[in-house]
DSSP file (Angstrom, degrees, kcal/mol; ACC not computed):
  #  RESIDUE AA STRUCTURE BP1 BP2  ACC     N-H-->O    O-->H-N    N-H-->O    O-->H-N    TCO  KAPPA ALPHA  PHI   PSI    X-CA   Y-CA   Z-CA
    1    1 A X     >        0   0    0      0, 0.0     4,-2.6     0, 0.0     5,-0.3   0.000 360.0 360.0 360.0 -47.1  -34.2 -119.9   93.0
    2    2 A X  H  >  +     0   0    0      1,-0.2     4,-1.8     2,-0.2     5,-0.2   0.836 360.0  51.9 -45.7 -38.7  -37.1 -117.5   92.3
    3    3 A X  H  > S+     0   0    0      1,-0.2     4,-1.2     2,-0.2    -1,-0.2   0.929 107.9  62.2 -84.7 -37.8  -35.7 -114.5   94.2
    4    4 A X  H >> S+     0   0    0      1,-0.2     4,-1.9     2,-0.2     3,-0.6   0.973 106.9  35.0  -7.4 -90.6  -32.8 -115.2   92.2
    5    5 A X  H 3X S+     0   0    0     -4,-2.6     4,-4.9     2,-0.2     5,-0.3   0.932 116.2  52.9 -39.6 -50.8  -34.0 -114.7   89.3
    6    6 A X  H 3X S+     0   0    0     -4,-1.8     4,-0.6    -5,-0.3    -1,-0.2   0.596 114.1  49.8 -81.4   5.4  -36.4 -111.7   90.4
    7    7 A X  H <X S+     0   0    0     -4,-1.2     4,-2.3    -3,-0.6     5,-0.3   0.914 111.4  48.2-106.4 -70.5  -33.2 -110.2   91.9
    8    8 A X  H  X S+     0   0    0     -4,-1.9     4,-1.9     2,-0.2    -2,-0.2   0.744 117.3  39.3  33.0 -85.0  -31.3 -110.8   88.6
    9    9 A X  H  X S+     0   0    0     -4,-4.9     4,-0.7     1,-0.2    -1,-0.2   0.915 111.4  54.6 -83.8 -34.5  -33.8 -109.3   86.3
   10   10 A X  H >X S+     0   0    0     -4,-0.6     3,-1.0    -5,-0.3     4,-0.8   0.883 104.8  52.6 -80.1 -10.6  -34.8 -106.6   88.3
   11   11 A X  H >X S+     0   0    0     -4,-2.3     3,-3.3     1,-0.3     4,-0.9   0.999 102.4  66.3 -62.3 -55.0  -30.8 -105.2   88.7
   12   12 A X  H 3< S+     0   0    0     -4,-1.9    -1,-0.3    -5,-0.3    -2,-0.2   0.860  99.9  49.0 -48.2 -24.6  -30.9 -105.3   84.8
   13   13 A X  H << S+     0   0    0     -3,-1.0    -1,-0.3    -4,-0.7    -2,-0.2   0.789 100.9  61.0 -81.5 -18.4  -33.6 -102.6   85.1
   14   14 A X  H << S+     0   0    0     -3,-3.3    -2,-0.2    -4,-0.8    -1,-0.2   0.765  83.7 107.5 -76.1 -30.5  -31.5 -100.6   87.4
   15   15 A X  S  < S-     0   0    0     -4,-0.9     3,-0.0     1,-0.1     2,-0.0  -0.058  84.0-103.3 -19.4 117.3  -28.6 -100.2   84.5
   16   16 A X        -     0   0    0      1,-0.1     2,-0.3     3,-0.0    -1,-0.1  -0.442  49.2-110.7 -48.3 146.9  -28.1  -96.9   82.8
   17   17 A X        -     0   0    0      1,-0.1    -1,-0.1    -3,-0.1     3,-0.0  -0.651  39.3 -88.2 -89.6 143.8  -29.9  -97.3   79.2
   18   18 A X        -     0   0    0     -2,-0.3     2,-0.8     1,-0.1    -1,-0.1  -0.186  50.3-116.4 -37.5 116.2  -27.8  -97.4   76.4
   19   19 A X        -     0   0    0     -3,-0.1     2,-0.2     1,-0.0    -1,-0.1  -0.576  19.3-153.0 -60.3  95.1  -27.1  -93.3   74.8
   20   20 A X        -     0   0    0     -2,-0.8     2,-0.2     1,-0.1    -1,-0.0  -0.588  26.9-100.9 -74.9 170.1  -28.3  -93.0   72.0
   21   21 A X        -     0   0    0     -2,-0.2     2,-0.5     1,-0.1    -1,-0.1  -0.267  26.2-142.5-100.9 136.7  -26.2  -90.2   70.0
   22   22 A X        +     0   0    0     -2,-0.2     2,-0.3    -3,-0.1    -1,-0.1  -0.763  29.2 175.9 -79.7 123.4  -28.1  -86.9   69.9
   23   23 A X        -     0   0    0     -2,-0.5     2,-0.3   116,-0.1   116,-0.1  -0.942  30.2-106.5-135.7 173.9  -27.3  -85.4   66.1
   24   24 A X        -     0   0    0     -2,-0.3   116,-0.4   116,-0.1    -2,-0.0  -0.737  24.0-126.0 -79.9 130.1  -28.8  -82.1   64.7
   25   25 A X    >>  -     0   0    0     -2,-0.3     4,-1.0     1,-0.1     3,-0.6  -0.605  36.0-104.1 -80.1 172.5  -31.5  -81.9   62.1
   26   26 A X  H 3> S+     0   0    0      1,-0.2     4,-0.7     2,-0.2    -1,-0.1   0.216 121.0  65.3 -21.2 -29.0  -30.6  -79.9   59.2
   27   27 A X  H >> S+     0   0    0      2,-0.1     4,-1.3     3,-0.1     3,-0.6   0.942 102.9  46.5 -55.1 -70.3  -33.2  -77.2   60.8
   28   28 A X  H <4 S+     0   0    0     -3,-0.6     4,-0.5     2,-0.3    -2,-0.2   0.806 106.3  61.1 -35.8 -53.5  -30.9  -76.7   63.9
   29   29 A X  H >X S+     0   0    0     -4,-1.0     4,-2.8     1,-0.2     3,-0.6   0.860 107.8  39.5 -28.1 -70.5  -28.3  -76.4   61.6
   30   30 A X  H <X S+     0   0    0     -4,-0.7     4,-2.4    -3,-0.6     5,-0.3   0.760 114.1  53.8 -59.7 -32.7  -29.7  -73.5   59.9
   31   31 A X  H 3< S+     0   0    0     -4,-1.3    -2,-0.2     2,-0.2    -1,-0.2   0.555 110.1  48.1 -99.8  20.4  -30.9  -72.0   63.1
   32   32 A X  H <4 S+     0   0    0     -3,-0.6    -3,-0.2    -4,-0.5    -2,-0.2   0.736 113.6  49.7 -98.4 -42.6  -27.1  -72.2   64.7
   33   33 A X  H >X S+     0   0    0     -4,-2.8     4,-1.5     1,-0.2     3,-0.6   0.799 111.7  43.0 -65.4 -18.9  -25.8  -70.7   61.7
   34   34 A X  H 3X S+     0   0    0     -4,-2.4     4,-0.9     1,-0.2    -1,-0.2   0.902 112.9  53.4 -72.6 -33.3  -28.2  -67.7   61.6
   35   35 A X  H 34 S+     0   0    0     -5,-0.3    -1,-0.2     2,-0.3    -2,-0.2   0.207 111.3  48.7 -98.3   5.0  -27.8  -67.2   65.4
   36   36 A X  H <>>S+     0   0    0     -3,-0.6     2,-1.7    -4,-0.1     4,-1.3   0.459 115.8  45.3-110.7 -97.4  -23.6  -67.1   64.5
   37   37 A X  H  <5S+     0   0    0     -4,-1.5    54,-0.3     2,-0.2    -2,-0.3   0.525 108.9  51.8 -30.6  -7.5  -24.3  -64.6   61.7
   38   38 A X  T  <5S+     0   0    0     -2,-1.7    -1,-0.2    -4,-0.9    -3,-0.2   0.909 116.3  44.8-115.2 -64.7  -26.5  -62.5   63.6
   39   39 A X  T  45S-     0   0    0     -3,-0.5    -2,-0.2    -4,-0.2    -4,-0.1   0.613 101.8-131.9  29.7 -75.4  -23.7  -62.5   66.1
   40   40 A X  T  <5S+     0   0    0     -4,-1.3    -3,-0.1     1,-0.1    -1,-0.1   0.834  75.1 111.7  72.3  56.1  -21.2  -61.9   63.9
   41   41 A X      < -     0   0    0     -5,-0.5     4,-0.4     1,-0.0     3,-0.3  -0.531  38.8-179.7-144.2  80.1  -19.1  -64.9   65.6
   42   42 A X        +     0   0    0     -6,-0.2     3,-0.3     1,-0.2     4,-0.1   0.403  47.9 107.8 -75.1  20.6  -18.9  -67.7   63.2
   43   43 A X  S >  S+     0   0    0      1,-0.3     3,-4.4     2,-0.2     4,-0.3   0.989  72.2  53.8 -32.1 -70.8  -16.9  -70.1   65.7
   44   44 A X  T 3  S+     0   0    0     -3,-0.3    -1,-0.3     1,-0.3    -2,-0.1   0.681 102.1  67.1 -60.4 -11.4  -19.5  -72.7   66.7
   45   45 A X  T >  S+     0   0    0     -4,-0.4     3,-0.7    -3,-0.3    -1,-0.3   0.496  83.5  69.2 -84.4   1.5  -19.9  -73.1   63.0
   46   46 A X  G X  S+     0   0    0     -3,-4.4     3,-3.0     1,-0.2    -1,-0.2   0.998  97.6  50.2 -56.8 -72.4  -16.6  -74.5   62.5
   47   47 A X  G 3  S+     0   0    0     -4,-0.3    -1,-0.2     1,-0.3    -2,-0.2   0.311 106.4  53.1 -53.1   2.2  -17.4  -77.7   64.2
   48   48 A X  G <  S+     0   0    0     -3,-0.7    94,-2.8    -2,-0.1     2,-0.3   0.260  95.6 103.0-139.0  23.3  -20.9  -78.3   62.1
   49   49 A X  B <  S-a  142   0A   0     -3,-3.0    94,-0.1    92,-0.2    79,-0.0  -0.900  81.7-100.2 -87.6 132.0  -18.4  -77.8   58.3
   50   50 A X     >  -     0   0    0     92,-1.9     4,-1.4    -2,-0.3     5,-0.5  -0.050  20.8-119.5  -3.2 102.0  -17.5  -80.5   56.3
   51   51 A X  H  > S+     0   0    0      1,-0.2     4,-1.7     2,-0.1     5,-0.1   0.781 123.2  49.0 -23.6 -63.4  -13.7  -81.9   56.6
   52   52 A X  H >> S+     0   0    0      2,-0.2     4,-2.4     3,-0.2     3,-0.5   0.875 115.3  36.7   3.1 -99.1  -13.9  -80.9   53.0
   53   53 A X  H 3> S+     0   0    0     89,-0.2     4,-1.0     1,-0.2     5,-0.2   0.944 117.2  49.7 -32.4 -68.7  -15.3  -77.3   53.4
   54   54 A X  H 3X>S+     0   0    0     -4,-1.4     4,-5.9     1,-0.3     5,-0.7   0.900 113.4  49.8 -43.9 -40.0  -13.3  -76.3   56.8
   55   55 A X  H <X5S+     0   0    0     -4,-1.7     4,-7.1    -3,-0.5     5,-0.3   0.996 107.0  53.0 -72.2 -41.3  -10.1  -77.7   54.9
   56   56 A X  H  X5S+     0   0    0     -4,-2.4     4,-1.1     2,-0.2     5,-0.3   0.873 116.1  43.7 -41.0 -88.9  -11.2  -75.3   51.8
   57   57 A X  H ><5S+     0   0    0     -4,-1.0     3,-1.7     1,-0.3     4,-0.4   0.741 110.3  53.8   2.8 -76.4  -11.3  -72.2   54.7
   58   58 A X  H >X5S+     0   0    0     -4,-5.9     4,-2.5     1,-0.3     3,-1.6   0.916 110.2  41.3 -68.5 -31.2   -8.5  -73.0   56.1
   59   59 A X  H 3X<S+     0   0    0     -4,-7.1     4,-1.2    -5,-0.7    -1,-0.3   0.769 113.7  55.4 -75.8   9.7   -6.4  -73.0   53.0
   60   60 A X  H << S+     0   0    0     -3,-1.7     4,-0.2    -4,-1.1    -1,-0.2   0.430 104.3  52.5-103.7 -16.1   -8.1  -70.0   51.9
   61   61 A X  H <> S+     0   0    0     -3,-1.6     4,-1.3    -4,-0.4    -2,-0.1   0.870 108.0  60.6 -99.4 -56.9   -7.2  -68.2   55.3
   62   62 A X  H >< S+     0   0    0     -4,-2.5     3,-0.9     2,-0.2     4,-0.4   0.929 109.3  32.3 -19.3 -85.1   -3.5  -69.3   54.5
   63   63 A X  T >X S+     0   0    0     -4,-1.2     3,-3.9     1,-0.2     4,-0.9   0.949 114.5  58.6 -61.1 -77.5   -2.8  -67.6   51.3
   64   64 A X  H 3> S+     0   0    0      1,-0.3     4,-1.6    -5,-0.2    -1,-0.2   0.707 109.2  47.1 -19.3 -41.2   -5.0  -64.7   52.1
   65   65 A X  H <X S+     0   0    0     -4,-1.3     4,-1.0    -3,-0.9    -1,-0.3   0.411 114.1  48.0 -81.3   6.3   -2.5  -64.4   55.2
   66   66 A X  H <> S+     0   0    0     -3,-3.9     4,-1.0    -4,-0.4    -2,-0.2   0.812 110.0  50.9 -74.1 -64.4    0.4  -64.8   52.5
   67   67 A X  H >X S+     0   0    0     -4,-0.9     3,-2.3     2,-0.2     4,-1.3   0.985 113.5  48.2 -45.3 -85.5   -1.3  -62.2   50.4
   68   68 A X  H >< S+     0   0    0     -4,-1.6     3,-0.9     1,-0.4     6,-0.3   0.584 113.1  46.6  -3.9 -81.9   -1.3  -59.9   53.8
   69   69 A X  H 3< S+     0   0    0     -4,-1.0     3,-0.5     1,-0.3    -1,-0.4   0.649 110.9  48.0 -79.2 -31.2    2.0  -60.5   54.5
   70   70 A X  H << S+     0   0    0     -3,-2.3     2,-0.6    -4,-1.0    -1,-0.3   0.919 124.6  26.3 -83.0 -30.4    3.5  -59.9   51.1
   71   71 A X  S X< S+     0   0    0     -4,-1.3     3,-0.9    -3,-0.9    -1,-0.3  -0.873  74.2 171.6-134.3  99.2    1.7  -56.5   50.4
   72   72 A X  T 3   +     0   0    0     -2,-0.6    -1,-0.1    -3,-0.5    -3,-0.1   0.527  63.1  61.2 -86.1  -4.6    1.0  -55.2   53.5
   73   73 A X  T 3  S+     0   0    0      1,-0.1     2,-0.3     2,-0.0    -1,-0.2   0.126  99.8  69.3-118.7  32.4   -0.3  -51.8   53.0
   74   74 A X  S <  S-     0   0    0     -3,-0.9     2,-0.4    -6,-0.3    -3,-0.2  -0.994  90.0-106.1-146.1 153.3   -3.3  -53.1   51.0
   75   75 A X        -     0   0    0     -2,-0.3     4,-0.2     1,-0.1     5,-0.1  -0.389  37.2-121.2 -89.6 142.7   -5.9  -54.9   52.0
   76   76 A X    >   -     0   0    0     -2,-0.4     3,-3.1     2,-0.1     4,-0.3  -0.166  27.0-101.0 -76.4 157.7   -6.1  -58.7   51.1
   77   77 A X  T 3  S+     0   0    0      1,-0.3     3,-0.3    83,-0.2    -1,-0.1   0.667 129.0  40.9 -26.7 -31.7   -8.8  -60.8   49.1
   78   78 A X  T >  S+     0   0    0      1,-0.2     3,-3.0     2,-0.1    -1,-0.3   0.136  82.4 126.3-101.4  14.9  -10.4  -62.2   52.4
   79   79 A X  T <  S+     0   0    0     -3,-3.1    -1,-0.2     1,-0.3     3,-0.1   0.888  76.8  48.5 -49.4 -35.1   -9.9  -58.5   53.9
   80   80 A X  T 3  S-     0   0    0     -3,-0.3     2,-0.5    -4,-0.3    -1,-0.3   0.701 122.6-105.4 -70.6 -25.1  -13.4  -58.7   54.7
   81   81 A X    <   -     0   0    0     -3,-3.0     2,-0.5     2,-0.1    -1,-0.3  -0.895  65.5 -32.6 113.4-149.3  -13.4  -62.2   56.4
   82   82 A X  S    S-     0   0    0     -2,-0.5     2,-2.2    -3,-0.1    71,-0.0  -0.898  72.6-116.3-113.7 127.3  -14.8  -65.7   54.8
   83   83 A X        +     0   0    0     -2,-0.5    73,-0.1     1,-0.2    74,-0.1  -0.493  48.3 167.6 -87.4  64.0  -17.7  -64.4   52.6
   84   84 A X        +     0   0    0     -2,-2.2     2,-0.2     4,-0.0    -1,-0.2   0.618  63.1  49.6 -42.8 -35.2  -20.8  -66.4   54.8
   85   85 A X  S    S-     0   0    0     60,-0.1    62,-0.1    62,-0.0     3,-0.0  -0.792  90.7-116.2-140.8 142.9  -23.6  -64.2   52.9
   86   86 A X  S    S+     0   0    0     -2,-0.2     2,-0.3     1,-0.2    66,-0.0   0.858 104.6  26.8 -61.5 -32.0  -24.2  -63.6   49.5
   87   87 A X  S    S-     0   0    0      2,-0.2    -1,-0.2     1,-0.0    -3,-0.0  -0.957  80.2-123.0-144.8 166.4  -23.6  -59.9   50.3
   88   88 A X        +     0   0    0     -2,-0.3     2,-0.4     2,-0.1    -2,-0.1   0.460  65.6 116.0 -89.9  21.4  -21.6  -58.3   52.9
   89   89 A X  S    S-     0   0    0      1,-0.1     2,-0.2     0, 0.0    -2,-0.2  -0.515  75.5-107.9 -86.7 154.9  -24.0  -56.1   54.6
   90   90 A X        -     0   0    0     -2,-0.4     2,-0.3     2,-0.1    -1,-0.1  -0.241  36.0-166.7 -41.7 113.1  -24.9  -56.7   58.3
   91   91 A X        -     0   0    0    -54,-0.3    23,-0.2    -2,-0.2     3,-0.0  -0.963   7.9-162.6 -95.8 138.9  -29.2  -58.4   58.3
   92   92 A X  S    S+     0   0    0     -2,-0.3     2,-0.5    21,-0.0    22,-0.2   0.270  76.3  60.2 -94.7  16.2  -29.9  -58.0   61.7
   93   93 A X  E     +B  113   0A   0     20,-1.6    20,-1.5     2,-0.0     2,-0.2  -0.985  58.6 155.9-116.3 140.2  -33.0  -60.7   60.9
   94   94 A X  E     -B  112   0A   0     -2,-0.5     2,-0.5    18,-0.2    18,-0.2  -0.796  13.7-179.9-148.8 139.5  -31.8  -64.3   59.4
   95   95 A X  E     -B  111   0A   0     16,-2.1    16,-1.1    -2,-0.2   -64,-0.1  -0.947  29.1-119.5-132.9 114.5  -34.3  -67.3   60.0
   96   96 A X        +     0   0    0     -2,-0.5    14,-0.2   -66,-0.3     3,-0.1  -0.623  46.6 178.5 -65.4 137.2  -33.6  -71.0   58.8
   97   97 A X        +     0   0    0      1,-0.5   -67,-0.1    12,-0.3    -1,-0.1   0.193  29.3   2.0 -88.5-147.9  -36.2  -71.9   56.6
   98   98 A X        -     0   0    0     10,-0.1    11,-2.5    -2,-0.1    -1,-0.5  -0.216  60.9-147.4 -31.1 128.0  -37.7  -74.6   54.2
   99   99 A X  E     -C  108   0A   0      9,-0.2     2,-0.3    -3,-0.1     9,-0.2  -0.936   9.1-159.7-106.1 142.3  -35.5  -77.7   54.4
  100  100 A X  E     -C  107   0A   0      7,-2.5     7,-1.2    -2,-0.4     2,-0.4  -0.934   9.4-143.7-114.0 133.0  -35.2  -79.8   51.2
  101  101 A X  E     +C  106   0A   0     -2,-0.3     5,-0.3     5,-0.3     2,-0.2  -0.853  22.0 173.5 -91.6 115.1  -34.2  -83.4   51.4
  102  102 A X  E >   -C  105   0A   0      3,-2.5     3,-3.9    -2,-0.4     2,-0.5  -0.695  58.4 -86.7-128.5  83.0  -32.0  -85.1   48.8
  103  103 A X  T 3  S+     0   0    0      1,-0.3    -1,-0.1    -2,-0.2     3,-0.0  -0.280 118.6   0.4  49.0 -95.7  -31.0  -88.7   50.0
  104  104 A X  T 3  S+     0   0    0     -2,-0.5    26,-0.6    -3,-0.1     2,-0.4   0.447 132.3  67.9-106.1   7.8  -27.8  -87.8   52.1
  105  105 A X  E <   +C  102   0A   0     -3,-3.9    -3,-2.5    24,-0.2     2,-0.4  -0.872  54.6 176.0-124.2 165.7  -28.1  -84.2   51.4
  106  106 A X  E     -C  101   0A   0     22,-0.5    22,-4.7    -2,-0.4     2,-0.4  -0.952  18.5-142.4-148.8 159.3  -30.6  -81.3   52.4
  107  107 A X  E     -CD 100 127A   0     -7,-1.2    -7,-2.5    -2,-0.4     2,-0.4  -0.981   9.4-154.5-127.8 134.8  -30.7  -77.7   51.9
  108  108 A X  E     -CD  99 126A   0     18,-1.4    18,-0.8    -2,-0.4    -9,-0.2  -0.986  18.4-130.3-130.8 124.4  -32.0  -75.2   54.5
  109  109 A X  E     - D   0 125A   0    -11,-2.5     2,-0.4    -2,-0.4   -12,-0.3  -0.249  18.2-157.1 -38.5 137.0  -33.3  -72.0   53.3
  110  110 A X  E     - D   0 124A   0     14,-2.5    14,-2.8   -14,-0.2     2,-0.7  -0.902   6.3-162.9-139.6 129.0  -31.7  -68.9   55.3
  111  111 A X  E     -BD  95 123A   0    -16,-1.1   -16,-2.1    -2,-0.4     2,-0.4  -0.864   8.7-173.2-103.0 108.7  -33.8  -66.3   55.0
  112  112 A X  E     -BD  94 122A   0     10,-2.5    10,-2.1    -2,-0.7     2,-0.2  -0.967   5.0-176.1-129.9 147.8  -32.0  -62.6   55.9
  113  113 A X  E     -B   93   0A   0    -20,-1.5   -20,-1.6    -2,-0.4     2,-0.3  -0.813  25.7-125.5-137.0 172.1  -33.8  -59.5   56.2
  114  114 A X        -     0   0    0      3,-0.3     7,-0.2     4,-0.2     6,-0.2  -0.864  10.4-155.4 171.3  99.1  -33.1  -55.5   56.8
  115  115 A X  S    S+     0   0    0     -2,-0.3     3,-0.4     1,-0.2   -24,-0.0   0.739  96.6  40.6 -84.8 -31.0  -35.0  -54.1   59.7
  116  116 A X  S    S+     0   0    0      1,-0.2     2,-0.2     2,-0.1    -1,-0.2   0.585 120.4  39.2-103.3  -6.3  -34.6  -50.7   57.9
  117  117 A X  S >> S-     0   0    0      1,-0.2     3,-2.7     2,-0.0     4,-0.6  -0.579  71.8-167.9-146.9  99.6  -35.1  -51.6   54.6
  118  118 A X  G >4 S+     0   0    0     -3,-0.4     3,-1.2    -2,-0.2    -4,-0.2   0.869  94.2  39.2 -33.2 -72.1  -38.2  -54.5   54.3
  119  119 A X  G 34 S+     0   0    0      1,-0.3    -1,-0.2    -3,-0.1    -6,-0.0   0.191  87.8  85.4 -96.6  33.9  -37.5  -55.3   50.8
  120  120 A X  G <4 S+     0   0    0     -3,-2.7    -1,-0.3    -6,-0.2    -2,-0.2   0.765  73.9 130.8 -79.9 -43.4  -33.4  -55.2   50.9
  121  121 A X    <<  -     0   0    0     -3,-1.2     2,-0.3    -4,-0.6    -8,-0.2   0.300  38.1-170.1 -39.9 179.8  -33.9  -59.2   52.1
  122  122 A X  E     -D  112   0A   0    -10,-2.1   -10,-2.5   -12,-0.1     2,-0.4  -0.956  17.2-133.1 174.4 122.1  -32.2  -61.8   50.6
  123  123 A X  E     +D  111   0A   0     -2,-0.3     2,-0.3   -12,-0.2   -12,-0.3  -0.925  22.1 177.4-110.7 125.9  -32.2  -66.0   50.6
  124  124 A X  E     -D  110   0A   0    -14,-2.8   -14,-2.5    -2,-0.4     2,-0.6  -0.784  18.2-140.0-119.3 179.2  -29.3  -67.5   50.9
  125  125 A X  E     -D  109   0A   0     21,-0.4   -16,-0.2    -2,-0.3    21,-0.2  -0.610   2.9-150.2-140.0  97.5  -29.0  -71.8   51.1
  126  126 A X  E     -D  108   0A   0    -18,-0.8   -18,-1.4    -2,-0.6     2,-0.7  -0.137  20.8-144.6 -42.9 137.2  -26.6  -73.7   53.5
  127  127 A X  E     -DE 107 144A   0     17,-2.2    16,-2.7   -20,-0.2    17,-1.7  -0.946  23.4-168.4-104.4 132.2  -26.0  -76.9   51.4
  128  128 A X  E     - E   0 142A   0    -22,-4.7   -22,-0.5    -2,-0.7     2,-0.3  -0.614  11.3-160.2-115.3-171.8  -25.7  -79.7   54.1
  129  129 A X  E     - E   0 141A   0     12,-1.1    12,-1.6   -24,-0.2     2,-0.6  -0.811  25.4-119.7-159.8 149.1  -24.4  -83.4   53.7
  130  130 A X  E     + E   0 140A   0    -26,-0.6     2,-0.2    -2,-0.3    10,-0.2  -0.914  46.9 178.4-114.9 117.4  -25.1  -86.4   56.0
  131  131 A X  E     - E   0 139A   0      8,-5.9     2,-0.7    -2,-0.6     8,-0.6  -0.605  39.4-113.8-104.6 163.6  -21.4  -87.4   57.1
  132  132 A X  E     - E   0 138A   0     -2,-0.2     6,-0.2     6,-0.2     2,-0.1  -0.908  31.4-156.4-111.5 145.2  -20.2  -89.9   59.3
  133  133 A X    >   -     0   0    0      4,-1.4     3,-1.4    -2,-0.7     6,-0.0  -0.334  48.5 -79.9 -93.6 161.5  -18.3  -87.9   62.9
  134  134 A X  T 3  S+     0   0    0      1,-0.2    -1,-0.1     2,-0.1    -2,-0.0   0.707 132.3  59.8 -47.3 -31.1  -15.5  -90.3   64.7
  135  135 A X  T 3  S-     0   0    0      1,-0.0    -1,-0.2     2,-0.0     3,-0.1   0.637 114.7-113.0 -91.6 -11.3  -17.6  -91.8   66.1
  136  136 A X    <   +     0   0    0     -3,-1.4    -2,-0.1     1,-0.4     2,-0.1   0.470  64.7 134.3  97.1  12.2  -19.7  -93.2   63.5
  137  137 A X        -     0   0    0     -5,-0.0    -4,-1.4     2,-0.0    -1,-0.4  -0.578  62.4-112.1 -63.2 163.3  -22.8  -91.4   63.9
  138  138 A X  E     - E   0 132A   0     -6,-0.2     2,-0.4    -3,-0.1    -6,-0.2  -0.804  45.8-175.4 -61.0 138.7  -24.5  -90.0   60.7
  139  139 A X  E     - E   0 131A   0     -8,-0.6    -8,-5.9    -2,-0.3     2,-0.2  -0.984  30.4-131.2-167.5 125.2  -24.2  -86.2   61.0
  140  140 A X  E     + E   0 130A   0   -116,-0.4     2,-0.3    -2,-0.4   -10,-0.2  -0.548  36.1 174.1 -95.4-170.4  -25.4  -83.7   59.0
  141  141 A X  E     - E   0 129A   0    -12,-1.6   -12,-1.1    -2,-0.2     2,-0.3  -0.952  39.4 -98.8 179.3 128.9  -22.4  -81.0   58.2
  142  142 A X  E     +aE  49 128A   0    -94,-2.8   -92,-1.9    -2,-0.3   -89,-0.2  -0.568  36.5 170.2 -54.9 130.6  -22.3  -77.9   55.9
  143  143 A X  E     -     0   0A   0    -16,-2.7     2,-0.2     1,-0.6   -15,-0.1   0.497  65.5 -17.5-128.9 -21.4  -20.6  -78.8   52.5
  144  144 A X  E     - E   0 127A   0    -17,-1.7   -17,-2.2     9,-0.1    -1,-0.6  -0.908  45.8-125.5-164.1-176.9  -21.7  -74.9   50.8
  145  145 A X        -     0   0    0    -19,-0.3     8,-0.9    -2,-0.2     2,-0.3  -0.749  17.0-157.4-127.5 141.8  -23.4  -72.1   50.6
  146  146 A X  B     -F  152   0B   0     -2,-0.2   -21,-0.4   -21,-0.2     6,-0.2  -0.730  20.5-140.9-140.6 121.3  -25.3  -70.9   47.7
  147  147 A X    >   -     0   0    0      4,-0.8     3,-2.7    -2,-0.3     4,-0.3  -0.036  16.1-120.6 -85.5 158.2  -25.9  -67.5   47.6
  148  148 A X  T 3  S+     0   0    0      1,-0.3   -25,-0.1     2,-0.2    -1,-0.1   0.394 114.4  56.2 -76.0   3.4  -29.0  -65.6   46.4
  149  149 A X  T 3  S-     0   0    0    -27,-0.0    -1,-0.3     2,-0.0   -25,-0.0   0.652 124.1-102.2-103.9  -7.6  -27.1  -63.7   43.7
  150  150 A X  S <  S+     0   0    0     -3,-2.7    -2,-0.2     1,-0.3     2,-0.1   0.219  85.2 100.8 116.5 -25.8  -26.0  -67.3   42.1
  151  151 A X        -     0   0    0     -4,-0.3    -4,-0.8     1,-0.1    -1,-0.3  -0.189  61.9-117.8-104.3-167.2  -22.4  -68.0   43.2
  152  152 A X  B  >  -F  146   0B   0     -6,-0.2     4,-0.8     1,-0.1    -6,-0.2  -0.656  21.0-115.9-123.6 178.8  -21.2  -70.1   45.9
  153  153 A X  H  > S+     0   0    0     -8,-0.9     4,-2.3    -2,-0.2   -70,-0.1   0.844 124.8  43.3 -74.0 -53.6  -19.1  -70.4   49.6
  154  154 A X  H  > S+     0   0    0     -9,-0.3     4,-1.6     2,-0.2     5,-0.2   0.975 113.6  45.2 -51.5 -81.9  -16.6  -72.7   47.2
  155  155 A X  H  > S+     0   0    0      1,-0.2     4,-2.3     2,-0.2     3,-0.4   0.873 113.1  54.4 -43.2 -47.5  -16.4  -70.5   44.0
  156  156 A X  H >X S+     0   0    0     -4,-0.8     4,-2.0     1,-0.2     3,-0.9   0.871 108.5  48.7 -53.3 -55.0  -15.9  -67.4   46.2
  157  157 A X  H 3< S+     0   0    0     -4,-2.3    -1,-0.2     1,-0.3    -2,-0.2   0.728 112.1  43.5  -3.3 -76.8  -13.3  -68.8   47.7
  158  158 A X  H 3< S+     0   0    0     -4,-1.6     3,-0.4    -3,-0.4    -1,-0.3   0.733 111.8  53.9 -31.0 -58.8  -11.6  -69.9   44.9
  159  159 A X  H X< S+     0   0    0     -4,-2.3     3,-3.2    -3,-0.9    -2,-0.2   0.786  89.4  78.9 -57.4 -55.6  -12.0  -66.9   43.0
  160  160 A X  T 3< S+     0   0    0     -4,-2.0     3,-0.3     1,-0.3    -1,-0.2   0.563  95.0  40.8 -28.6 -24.7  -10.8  -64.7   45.5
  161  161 A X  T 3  S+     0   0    0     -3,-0.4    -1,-0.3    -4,-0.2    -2,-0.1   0.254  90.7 102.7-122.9  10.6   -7.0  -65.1   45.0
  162  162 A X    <         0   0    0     -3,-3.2    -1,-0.2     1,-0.2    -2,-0.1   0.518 360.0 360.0 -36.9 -35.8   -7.5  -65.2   41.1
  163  163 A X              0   0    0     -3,-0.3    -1,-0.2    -4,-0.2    -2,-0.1   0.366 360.0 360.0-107.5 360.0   -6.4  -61.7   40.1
């Protein structure tokens, strides 16, 4: 009966261990989105917005392509693209910074700087949210932006299609 047993429990040690689910802090977060702005590819950052935000985007991409289409020989609000950075010049530096902690939300500094002009830099602050994915992990997720002049990823947005 003993080798039983010792046969038994030791197979239970041969078993893959249970995955636990890998998620990003709120640091990572900041340092995929600087490393997409510095780039100037904002893909992978689709996948780490908000249901909420991305669906804000996408309708914002809509009408701007509406806009396009209806007066075509000027350029529309979003002519520039989805307004990531408080202002629209290239930093070739951005570094996530200080993270702030609010219960299910945090804020990550993003820090962008001017290699040719030191004190042109600028802070802008991913707002993030802890969401639950399909699968029922907790996940943190971009929900804003709030940009170093005051305004927002949301208000701009918004604003854009105003006039």
């Amino acid at each position: 009966m003993r080798p039983v047993i010792t046969t038994i429990l030791f197979s239970t040690l041969c078993l893959p261990a249970a995955a636990q689910p890998v998620t990003l802090t709120p640091q990572q977060v900041g340092q995929i989105f600087c490393i997409a702005r510095l780039g100037n590819d904002m893909a992978p950052v689709g996948g780490l917005l908000t249901a909420d935000l991305a669906a804000t985007i996408s309708a914002a991409e809509a009408r701007n392509e509406e806009v396009r289409r209806g007066h075509p020989d000027e350029k529309p609000p979003l002519g520039d693209g989805i307004p990531w950075q408080a202002f629209p010049d290239y930093a070739d530096q951005c570094e996530a910074g200080k993270v702030t902690f609010m219960m299910d939300e945090a804020r990550v500094a993003l820090d962008y700087a001017f290699t040719t002009y030191p004190d042109a830099g600028f802070t802008d602050t991913l707002s993030l949210r802890l969401v639950e994915d399909p699968l029922g992990t907790r996940v943190w997720r971009i929900d804003d932006i709030a940009y170093a002049n005051g305004a927002n990823l949301r208000a701009a947005l918004a604003s854009a299609f105003l006039d």
